[in-house]
Structures are given as structure tokens and as C-alpha cells.
C-alpha positions, -999 to 999 in steps of 0.1 A, spaced: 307 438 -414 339 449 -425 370 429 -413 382 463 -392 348 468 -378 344 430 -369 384 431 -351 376 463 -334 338 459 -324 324 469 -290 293 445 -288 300 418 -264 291 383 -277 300 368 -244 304 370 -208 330 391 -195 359 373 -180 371 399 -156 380 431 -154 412 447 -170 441 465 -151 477 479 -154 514 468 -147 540 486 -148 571 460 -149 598 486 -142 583 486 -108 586 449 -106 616 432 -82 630 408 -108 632 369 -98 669 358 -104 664 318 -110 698 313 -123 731 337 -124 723 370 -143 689 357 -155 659 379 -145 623 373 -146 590 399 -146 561 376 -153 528 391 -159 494 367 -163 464 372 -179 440 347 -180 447 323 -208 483 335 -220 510 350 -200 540 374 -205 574 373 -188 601 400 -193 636 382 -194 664 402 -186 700 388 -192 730 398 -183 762 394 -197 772 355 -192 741 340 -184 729 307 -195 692 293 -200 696 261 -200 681 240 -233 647 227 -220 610 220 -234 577 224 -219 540 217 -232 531 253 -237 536 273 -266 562 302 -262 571 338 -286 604 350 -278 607 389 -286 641 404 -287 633 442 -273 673 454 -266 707 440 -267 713 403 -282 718 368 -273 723 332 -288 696 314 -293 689 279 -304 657 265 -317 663 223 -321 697 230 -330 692 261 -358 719 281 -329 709 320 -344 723 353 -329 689 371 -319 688 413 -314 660 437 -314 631 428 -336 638 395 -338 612 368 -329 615 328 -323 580 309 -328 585 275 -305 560 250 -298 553 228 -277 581 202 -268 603 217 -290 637 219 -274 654 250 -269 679 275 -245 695 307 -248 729 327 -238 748 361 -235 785 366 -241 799 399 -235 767 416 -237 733 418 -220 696 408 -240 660 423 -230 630 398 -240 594 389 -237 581 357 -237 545 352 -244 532 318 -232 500 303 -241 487 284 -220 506 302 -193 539 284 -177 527 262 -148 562 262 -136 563 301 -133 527 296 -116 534 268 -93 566 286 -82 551 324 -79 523 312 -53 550 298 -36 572 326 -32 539 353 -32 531 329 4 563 336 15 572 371 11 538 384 12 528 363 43 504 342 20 489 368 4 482 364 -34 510 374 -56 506 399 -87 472 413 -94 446 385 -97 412 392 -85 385 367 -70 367 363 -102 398 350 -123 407 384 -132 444 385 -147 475 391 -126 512 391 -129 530 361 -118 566 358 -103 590 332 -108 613 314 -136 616 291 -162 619 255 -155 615 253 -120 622 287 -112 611 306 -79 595 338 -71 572 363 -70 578 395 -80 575 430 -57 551 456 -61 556 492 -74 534 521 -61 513 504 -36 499 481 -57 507 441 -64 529 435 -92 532 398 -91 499 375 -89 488 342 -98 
């Protein structure tokens, strides 16, 4: 088998882990942990996205964690340092950080759009969207899970952040 056919292939060699589905996160409330830092986590099942929105000024604070992260500059630009190599960051540009490795970010005059991919996903942002999906939602589930560990968006921040994010055309946006 060719390498294409083997990285595209449609025969299942294992046992489906849940069923797919959409997110729109335009239609997701962003969760404001700190001043003029925005967050739009979605989860999957083993790796999670969170769209990071900051605005002009804001500050995330230097910090590790155990899980893996991919930062992905989509507009705009920020500061960035990775253990101390301090890097202006705009669109395109991608930071690799591992695990423990320290690291924070800021804005000066102007604003920065960014994903971050986290594998395993954040247990901070997980922790801290079932808690906020309980309280806005009545104690509903957050973001799009289903019962058989299907994948979901989460709500929250980094660090110790809160939330979970609002839903967009009738359906959740934000669940752990």
C-alpha cells in the first residue's frame, strides 16, 4: 500500500471511538480569564483546540503545564517567549512547547488571533469548563460531548481559568 492510500484509507482497523460533529467558534461566547484574553476551547477526545484571542495589552502570564501545546499565530501578532528565546510571533508562525517547558505571551499596541492544540487536553480548561457549563447551563454538560466519549468543546482558560463557553444556533458549543 502506497503511503497516500495507507494515510487516506477507509478500512477501519479499530473500534470507532465516537461519532464526529461540527463547531462553529464564531458562535462561541468567549471566556475572558484575564483582562483582554479570550478563550474558545474545543475537545476532542485525546487532543484539544482552544482559539485565543488577545487584545491589545493583555498579558499571559509565563507558566508550564504537563501537556504538550502548538501555538498557531492565525492574525495580528504578539510577544512570545519560549524559556527565555522572547520572539515577535504573526500569522504563520508556530511555537512547538513541551511539556514543563516554561512559557507566556503579550500584546502591545495591537491585537493577536491563535490556536492552541493540546495533547493530552488541558485539565485546567476541563476542570474549570464543567464548572462553569454546571453553572450557566444549570448542570447541564458543556460543549458537545456525547454519552459514549464522543468529542466536545470545552470552555474555560489557561492556568486556572473559568468557563464554559455559549452555544450558537441551538446547539452546545462548549462541552467537556
Amino acid at each position: 500500500m502506497s503511503d497516500a492510500a495507507s494515510h487516506f484509507g477507509t478500512e477501519a482497523t479499530g473500534e470507532r471511538a465516537g461519532t464526529g460533529r461540527y463547531v462553529n467558534v464564531d458562535e462561541m461566547t468567549p471566556v475572558e480569564f484575564l483582562p483582554g484574553l479570550g478563550f474558545r476551547p474545543v475537545l476532542g477526545q485525546r487532543a484539544m483546540t482552544n482559539f485565543v484571542s488577545f487584545k491589545p495589552g493583555a498579558v499571559a502570564p509565563r507558566h508550564v503545564h504537563e501537556e504538550e501545546q502548538i501555538v498557531i499565530v492565525l492574525d495580528g501578532e504578539f510577544t512570545f517567549d519560549l524559556d527565555g528565546d522572547v520572539r515577535t510571533m504573526r500569522k504563520g508562525d508556530v511555537a512547538v512547547i513541551p511539556a514543563w517547558v516554561p512559557h507566556g505571551a503579550w500584546t502591545t499596541d495591537s491585537h493577536c488571533l491563535e490556536v492552541d492544540v493540546f495533547c493530552p487536553p488541558r485539565q485546567s480548561l476541563l476542570k474549570l469548563a464543567e464548572a462553569n457549563a454546571a453553572s450557566a447551563d444549570g448542570g447541564a454538560d458543556a460543549a458537545g460531548s456525547t454519552a459514549d466519549g464522543g468529542a466536545g468543546g470545552a470552555g474555560g482558560g489557561a492556568d486556572g481559568a473559568a468557563g464554559a463557553a455559549g452555544s450558537g444556533a441551538g446547539h452546545p458549543a462548549s462541552e467537556v
